[in-house]
N, C-alpha and C positions, 0 to 999 in steps of 0.2 A: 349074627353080627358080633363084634367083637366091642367092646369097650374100655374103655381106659378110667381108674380110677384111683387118684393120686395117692389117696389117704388110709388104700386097705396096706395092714400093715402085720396084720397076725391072721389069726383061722378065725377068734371071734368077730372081727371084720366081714370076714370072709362069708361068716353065718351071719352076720346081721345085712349084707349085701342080699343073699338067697331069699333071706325073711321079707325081705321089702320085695325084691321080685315076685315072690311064690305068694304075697298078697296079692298082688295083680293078678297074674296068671298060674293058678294050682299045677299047671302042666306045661308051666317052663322049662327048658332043659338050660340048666347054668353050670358053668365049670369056670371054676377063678384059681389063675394064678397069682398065688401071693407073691411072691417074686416078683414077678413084672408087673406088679398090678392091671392084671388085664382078666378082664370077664368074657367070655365066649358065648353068645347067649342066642336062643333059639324061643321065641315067644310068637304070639300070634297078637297079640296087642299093639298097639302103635307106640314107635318109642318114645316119642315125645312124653307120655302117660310113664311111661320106665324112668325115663330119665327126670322127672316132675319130683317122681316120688324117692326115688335116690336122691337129690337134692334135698330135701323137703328131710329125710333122713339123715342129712351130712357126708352123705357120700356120692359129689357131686361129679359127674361121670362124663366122658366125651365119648363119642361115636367116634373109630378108628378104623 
């Protein structure tokens, strides 16, 4: 699933996005463009629980 998240703006973004995912699920597969701020994301978790905890971390995300 892909994601949109407005506020990643450098690579440290980028790694505190991964850290919040790979807390949920150790064997997520995440690829984020900083650029487009879009996350491309492959989890077996429900995304609600994803996107709960990116909020909850400031990096409040949309399903795209």
């Amino acid at each position: 699933m892909k994601l949109y998240i407005a506020n990643i703006t450098c690579g440290g973004c980028a790694r505190g996005v991964t850290a919040t995912i790979k807390a949920i699920d150790a064997n997520a597969n995440v690829n984020i463009d900083v650029e487009h701020k879009m996350v491309d994301l492959e989890t077996t978790q429900p995304i609600q629980v994803i996107l709960d905890a990116l909020a909850e971390d400031d990096f409040p995300a949309e399903v795209r």
